[in-house]
DOLUMTOR-148485 format. One record per atom (N, C-alpha, C, O): x, y, z. Coordinates in steps of 0.2 Angstrom, whole numbers, padded with zeros to 4 digits, always signed. Layout:
<atoms>
XYZ ...
</atoms>
This chain:
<atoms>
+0081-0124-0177 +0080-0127-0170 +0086-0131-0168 +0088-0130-0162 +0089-0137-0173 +0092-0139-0169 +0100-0135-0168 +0103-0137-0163 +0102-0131-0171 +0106-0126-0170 +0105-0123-0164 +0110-0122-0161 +0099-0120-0162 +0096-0118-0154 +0098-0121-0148 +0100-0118-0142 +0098-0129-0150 +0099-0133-0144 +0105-0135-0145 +0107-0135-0139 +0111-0136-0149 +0118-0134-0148 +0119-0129-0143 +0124-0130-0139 +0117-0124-0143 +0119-0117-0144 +0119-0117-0135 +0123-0115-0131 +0111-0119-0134 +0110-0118-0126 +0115-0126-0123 +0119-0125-0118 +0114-0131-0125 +0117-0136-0124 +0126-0132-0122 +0128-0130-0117 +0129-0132-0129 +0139-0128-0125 +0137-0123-0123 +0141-0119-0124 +0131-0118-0118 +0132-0114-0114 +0130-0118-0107 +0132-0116-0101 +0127-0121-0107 +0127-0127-0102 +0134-0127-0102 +0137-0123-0099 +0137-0134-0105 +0143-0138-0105 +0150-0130-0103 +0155-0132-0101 +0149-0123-0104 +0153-0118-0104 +0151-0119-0097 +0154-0123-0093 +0146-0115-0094 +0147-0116-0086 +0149-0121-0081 +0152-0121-0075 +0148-0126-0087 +0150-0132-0081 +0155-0133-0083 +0155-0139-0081 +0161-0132-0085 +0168-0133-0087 +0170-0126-0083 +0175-0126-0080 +0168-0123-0082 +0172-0115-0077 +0170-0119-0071 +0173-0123-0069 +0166-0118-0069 +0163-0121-0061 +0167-0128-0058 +0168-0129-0053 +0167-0131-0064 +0172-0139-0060 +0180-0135-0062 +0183-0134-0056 +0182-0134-0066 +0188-0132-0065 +0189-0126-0061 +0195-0127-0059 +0187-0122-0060 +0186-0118-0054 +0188-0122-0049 +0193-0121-0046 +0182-0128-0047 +0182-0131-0039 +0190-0135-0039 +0194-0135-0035 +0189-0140-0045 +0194-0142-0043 +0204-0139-0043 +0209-0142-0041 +0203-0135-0046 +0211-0130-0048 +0210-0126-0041 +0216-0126-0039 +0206-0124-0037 +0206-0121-0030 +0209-0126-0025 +0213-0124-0021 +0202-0134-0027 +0207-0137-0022 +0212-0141-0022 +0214-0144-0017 +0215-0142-0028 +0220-0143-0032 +0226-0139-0027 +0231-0141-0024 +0224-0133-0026 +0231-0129-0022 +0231-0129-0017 +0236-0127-0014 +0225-0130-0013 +0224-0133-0005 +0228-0137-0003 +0231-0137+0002 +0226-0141-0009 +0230-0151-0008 +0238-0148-0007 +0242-0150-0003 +0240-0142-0012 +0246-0141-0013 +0251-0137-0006 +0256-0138-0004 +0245-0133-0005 +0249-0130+0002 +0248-0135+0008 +0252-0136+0013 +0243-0138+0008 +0242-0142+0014 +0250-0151+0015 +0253-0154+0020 +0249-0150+0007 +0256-0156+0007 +0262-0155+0006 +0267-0158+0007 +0262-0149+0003 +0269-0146+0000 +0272-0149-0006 +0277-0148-0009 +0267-0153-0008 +0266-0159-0016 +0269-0157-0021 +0274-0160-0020 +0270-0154-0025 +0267-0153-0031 +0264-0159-0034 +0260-0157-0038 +0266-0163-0034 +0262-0171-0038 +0257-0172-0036 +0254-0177-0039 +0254-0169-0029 +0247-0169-0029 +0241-0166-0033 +0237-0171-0035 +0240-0162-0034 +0237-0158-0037 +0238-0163-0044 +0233-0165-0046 +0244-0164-0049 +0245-0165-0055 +0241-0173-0056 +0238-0175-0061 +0241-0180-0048 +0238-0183-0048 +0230-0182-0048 +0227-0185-0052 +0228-0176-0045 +0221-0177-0044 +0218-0172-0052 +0213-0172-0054 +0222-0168-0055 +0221-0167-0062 +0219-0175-0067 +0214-0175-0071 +0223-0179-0064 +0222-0184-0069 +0216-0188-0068 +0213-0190-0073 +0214-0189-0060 +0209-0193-0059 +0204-0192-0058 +0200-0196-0058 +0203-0185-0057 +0196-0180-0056 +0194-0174-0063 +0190-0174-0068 +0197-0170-0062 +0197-0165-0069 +0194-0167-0076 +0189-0167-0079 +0201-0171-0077 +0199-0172-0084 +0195-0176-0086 +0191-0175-0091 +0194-0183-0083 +0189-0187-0083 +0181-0183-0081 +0176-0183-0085 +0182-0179-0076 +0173-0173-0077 +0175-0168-0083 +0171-0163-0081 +0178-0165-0087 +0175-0162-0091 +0171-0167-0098 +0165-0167-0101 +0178-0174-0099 +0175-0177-0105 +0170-0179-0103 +0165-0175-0104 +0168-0183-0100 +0161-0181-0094 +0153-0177-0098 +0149-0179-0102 +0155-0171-0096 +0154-0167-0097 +0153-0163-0106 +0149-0160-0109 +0159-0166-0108 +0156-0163-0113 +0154-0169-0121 +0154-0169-0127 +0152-0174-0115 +0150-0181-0119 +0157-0184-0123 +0158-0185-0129 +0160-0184-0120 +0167-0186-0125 +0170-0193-0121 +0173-0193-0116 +0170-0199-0126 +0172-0205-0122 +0181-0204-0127 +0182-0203-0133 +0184-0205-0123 +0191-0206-0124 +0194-0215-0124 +0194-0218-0119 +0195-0216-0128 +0202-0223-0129 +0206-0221-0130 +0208-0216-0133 +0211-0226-0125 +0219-0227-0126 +0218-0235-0128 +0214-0239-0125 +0224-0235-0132 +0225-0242-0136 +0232-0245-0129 +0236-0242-0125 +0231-0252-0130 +0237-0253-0125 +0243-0250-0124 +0246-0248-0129 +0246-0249-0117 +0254-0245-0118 +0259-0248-0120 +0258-0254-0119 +0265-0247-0121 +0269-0250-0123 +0273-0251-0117 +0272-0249-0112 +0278-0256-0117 +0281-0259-0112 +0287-0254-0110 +0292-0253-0112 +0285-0252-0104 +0288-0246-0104 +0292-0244-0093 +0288-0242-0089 +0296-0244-0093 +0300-0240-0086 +0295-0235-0084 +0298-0230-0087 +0288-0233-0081 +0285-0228-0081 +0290-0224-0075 +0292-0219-0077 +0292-0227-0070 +0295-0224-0065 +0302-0220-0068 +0305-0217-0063 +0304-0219-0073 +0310-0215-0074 +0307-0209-0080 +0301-0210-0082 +0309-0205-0082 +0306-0199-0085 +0306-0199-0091 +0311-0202-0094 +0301-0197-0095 +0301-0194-0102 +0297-0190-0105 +0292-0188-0102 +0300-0187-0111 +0297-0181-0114 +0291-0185-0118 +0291-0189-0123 +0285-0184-0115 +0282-0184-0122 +0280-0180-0127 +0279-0174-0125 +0277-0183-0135 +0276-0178-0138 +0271-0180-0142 +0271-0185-0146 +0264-0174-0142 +0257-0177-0144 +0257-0170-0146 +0259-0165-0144 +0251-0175-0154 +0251-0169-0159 +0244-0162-0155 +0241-0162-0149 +0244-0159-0158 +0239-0153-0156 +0235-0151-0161 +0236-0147-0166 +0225-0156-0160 +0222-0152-0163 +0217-0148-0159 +0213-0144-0162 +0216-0149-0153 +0210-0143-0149 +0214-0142-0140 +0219-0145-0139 +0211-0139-0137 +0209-0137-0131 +0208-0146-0127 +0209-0148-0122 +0205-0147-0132 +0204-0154-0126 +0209-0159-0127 +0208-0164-0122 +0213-0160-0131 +0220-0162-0131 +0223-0164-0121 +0225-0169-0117 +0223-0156-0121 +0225-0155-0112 +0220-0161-0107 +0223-0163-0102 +0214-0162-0109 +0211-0165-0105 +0212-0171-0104 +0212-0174-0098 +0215-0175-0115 +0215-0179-0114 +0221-0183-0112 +0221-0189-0111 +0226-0179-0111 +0234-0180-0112 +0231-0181-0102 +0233-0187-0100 +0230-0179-0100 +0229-0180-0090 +0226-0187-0090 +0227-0191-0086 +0222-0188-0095 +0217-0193-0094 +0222-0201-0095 +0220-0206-0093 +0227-0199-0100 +0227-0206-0105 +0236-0209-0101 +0238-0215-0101 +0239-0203-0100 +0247-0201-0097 +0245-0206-0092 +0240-0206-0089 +0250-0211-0092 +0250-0215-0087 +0253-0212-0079 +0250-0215-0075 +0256-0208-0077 +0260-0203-0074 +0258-0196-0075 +0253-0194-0078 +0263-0192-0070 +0259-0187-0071 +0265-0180-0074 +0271-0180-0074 +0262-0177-0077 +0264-0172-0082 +0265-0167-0081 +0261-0165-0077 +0268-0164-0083 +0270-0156-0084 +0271-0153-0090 +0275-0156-0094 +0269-0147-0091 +0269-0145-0099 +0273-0141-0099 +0276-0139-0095 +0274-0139-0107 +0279-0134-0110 +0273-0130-0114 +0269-0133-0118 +0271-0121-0111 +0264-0121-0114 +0267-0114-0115 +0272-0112-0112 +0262-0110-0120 +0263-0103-0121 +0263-0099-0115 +0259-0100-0110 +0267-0093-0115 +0267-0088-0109 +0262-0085-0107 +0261-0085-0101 +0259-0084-0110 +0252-0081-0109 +0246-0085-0103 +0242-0082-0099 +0247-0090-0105 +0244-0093-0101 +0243-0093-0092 +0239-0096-0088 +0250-0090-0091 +0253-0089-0087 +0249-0085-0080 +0249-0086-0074 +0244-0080-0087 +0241-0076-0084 +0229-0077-0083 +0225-0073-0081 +0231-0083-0084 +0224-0085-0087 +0223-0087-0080 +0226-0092-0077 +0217-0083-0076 +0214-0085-0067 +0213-0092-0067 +0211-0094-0072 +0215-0095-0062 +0215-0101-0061 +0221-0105-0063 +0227-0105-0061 +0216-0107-0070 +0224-0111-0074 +0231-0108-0072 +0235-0109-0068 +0230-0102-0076 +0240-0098-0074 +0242-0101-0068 +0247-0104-0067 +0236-0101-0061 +0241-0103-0055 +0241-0109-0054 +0245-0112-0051 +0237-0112-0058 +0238-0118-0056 +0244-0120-0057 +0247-0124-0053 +0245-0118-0064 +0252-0120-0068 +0257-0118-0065 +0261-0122-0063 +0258-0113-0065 +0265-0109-0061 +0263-0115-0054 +0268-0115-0051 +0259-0117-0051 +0260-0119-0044 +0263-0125-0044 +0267-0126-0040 +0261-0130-0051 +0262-0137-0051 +0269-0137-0056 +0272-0142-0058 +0271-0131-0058 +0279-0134-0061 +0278-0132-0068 +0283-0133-0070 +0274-0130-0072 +0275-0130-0079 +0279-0126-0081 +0281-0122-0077 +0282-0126-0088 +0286-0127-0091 +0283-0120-0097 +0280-0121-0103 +0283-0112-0093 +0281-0108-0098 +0288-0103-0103 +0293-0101-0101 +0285-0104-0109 +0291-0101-0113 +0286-0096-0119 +0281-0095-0122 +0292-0093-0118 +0291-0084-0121 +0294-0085-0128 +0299-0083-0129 +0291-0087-0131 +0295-0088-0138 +0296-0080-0142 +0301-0080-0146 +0294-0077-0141 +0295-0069-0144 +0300-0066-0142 +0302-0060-0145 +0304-0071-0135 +0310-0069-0133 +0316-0073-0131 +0316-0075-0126 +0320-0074-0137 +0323-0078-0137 +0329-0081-0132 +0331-0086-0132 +0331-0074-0129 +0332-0076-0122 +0329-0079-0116 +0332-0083-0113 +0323-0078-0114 +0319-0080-0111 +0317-0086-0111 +0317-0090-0107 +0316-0088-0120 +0314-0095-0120 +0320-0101-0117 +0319-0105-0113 +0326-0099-0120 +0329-0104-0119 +0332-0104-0112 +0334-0109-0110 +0332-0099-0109 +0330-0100-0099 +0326-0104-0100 +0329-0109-0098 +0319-0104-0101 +0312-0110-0100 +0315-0115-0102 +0315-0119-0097 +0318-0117-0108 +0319-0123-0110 +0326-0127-0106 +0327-0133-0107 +0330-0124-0102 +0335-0124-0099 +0332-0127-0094 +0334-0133-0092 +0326-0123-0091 +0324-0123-0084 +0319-0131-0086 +0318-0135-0081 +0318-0133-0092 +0314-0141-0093 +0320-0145-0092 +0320-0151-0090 +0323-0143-0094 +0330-0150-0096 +0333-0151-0089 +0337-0156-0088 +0332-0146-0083 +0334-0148-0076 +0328-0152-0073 +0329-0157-0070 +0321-0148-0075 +0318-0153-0072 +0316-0159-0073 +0313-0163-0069 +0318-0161-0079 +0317-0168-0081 +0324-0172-0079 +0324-0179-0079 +0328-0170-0077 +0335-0173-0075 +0333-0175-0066 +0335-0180-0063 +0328-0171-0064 +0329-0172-0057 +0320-0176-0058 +0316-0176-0053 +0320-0179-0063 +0314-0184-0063 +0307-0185-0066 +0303-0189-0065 +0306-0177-0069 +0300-0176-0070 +0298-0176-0077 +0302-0173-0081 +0290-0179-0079 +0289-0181-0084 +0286-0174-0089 +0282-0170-0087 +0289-0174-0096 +0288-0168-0100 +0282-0168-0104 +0281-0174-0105 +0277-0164-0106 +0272-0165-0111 +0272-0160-0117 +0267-0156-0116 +0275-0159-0125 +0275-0155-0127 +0270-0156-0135 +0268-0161-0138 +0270-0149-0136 +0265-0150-0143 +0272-0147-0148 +0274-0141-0148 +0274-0150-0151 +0279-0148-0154 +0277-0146-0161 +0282-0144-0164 +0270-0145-0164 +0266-0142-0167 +0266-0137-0167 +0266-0133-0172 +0266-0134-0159 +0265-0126-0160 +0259-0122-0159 +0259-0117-0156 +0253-0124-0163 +0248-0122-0162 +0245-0130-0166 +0247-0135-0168 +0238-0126-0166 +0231-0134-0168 +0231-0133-0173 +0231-0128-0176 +0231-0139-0176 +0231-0141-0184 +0222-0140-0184 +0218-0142-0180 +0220-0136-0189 +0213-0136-0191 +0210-0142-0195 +0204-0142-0196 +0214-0147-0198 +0212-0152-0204 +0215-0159-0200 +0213-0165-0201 +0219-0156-0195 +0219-0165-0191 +0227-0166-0193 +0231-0169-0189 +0229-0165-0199 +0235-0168-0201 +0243-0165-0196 +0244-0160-0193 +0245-0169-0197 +0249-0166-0191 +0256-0160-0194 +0261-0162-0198 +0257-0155-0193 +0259-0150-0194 +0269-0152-0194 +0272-0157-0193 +0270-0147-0197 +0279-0146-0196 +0281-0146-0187 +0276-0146-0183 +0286-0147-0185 +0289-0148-0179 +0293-0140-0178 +0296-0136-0182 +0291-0139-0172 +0298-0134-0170 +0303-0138-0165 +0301-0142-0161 +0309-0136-0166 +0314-0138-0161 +0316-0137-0155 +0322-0139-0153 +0311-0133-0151 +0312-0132-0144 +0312-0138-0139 +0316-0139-0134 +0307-0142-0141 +0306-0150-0138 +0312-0153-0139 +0315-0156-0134 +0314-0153-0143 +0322-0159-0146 +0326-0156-0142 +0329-0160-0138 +0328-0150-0143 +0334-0147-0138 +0332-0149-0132 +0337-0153-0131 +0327-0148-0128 +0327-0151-0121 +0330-0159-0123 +0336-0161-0123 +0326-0162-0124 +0326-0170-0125 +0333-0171-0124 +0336-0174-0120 +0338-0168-0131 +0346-0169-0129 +0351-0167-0124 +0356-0170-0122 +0348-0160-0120 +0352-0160-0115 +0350-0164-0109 +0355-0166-0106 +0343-0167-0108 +0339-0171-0103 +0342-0179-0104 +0342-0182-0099 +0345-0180-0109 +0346-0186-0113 +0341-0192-0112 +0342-0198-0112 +0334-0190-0111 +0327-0195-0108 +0325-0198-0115 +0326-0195-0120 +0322-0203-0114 +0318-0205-0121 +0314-0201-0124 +0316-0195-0123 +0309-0201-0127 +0307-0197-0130 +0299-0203-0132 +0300-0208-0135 +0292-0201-0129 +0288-0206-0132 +0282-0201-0136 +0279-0196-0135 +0282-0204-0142 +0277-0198-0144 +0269-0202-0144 +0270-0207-0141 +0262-0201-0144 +0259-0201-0141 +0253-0196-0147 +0252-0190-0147 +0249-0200-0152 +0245-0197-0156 +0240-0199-0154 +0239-0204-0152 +0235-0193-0155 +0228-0193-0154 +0225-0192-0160 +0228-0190-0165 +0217-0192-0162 +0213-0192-0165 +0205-0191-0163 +0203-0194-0159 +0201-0185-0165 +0195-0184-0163 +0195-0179-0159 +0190-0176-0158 +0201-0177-0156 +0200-0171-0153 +0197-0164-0156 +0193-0161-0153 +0199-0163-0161 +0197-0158-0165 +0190-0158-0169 +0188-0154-0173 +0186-0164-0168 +0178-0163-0170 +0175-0162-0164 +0170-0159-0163 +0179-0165-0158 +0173-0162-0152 +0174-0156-0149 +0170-0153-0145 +0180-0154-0151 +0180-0144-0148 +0185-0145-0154 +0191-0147-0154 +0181-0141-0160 +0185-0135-0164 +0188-0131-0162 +0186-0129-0156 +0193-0128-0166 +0198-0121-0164 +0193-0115-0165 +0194-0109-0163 +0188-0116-0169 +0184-0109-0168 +0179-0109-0165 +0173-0107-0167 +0181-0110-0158 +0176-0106-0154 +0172-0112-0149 +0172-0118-0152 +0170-0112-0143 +0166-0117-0140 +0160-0121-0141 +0155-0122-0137 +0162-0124-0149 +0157-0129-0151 +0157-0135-0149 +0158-0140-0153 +0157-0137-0143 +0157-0143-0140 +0155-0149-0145 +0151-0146-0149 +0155-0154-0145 +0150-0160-0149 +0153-0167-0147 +0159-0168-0148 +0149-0170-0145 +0149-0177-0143 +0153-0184-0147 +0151-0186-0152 +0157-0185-0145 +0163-0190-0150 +0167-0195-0147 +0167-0196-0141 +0171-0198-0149 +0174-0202-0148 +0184-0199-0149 +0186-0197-0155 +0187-0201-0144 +0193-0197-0146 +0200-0203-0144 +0200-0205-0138 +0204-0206-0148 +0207-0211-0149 +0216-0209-0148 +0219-0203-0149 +0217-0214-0145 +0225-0212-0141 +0228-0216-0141 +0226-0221-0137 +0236-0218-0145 +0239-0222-0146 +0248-0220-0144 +0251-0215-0147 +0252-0224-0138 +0258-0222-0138 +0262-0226-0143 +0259-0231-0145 +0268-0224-0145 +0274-0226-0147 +0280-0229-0144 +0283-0224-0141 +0283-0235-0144 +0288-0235-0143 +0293-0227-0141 +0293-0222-0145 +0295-0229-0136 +0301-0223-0133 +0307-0223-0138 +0308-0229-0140 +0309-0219-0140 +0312-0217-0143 +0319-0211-0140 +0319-0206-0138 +0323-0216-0142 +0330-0214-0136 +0333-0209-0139 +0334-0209-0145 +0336-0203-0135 +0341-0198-0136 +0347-0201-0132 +0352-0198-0131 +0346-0204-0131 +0358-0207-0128 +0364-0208-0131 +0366-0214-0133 +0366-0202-0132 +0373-0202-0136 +0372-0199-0141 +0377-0200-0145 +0366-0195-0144 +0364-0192-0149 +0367-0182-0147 +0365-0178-0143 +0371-0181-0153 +0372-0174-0152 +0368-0169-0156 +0363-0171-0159 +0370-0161-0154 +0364-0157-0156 +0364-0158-0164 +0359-0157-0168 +0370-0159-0167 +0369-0160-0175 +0364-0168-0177 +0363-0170-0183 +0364-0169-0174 +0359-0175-0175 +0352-0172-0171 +0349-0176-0167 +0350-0167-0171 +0344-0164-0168 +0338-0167-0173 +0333-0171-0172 +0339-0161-0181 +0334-0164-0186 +0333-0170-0186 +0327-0172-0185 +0338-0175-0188 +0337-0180-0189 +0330-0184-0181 +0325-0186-0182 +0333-0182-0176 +0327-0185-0170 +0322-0183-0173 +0318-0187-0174 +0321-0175-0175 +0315-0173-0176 +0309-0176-0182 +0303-0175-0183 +0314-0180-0187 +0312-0184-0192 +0308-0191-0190 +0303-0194-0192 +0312-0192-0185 +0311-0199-0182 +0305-0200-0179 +0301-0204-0179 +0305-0193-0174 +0299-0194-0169 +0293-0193-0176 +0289-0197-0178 +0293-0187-0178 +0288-0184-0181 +0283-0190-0187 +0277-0190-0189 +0288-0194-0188 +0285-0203-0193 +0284-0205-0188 +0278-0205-0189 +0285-0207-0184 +0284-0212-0181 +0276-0209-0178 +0271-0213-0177 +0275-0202-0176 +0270-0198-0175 +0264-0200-0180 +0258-0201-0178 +0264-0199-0185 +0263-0199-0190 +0258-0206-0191 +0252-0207-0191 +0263-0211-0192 +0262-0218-0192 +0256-0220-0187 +0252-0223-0189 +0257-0218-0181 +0254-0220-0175 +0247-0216-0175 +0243-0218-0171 +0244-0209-0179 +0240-0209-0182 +0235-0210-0186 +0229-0210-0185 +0239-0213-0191 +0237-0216-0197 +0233-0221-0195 +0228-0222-0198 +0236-0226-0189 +0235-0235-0188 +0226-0231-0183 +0220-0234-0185 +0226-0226-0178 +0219-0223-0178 +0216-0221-0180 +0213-0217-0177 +0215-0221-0187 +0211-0215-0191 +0213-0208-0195 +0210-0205-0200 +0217-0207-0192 +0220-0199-0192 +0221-0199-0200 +0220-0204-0204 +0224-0193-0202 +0225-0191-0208 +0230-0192-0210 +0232-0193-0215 +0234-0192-0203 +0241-0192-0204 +0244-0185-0204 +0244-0180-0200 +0249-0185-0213 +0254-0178-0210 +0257-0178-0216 +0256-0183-0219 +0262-0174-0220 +0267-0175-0224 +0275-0174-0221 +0279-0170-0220 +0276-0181-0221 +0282-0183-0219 +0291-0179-0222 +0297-0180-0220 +0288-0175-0226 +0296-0174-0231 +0298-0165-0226 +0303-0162-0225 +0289-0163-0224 +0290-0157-0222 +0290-0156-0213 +0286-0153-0210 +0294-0159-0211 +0295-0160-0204 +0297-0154-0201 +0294-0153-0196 +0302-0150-0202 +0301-0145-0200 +0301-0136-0200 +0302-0133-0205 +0299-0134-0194 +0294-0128-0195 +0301-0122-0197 +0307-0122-0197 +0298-0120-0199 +0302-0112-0201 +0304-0108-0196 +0300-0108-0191 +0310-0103-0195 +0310-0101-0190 +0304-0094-0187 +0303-0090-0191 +0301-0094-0182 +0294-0090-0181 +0290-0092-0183 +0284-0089-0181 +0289-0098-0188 +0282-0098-0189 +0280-0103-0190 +0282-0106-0194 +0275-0104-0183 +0271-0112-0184 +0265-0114-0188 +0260-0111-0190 +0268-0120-0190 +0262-0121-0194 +0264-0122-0201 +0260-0124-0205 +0272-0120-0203 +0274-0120-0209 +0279-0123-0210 +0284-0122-0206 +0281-0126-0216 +0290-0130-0215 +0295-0125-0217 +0293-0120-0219 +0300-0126-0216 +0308-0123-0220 +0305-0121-0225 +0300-0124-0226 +0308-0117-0230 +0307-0114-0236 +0308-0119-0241 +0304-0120-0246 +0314-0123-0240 +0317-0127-0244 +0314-0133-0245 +0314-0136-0250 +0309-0137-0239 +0303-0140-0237 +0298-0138-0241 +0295-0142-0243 +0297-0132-0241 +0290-0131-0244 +0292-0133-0250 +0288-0136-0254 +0299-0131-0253 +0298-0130-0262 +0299-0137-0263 +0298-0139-0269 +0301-0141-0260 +0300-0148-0262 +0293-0150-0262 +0290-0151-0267 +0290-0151-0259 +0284-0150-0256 +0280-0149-0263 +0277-0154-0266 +0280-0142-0266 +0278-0140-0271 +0280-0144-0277 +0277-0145-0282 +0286-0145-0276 +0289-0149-0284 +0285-0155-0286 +0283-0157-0292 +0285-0159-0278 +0282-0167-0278 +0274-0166-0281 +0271-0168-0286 +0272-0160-0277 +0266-0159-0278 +0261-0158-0287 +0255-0157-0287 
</atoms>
């Protein structure tokens, strides 16, 4: 029985997450055409959208105080990935407004895709590695010319919370952008929408920024090194909310494949172990 009432409950909460996102990603691009904005639309994601889905799917969000911080000048941030509602909470908590670095695919998803392609995101074809690094090329001008980055440098959702190996596409922008870098960990996202499927459940989901974190005067041979930097300090900043954390030695990801470290990471990995 009470599995019945889940059941009918997230097809509730499915309808109403298409129907508001619908309304609003429609008049999101009214606002767009009618002002020639694009920061319009990405303002009223932050103030309308996200706040009615958590809404909607019982989910109270904290952010812990921000750091002292130049909001008026650009940066990448970087927040771990453990669900779908990540996206929600990232519009919700972002002080400013954002633009993503998201799978290609998405490009093509009714609504979403145009939203995104309307508001500026930042799509990358990682299967091609010409392509991508046009995408990635195509971030590191838009953030020179002022605009704020959102990346999951994870790659995909961690299933156990811990926070996964890093890929390198985020850092490469960071260094040609020469922007700070704030990273930005969450907690709880992944009990209230698992990765398997739209089991919505009622929670609390916790949000902690980081001290910015400077790329100025740093070359691409000092790229790992950032990526060590950020990814602890990610790590840390989980920990202090709950989180599980992460294994710090295997920072980062293998080439192709998310979710796992370097070869030579792993076998340390396996040694310590």
């Amino acid at each position: 029985m009470k599995s019945l009432g889940w059941l009918v409950l997230n097809v509730i909460q499915a309808i109403y997450t298409a129907l508001w996102s619908a309304f609003w990603i429609s008049l999101a691009l009214i606002a767009l055409i009618a002002t020639l904005n694009p920061d319009v639309p990405l303002a009223m994601a932050r103030r309308f959208w996200g706040p009615g889905l958590a809404w909607g799917a019982l989910v109270k969000v904290q952010r812990e105080p921000l750091p002292d911080v130049d909001w008026s000048k650009p940066h990448i941030f970087v927040m771990n990935h453990q669900s779908m509602m990540d996206i929600v909470v990232a519009f919700m908590t972002i002080p400013v407004n954002i633009r993503f670095v998201a799978k290609h695919v998405l490009k093509y998803v009714p609504f979403l895709g145009w939203y995104m392609a309307a508001t500026g995101m930042i799509f990358v074809d990682r299967s091609n590695r010409e392509r991508a690094v046009r995408s990635l090329e195509a971030a590191g001008k838009r953030i020179r010319e002022g605009a704020n980055i959102l990346a999951y440098p994870e790659g995909t959702r961690s299933r156990d919370g811990r926070i996964l190996p890093f890929k390198k596409g985020p850092f490469v922008v960071a260094l040609k952008a020469g922007v700070p870098i704030i990273p930005v960990a969450l907690e709880g996202c992944g009990r209230t929408l698992p990765a398997d499927g739209f089991k919505v459940r009622p929670g609390v989901v916790r949000v902690k920024f980081g001290e910015p974190i400077s790329t100025a005067g740093l070359t691409d041979d000092q790229r790992d090194d950032l990526m060590h930097r950020v990814r602890d300090a990610l790590i840390d900043l989980q920990v202090s909310i709950g989180g599980p954390g992460g294994d710090k030695s295997a920072a980062i990801a293998a080439v192709g494949q998310e979710g796992v470290a370097e070869p030579e990471k792993r076998e340390q990995v396996q040694r310590a172990g």
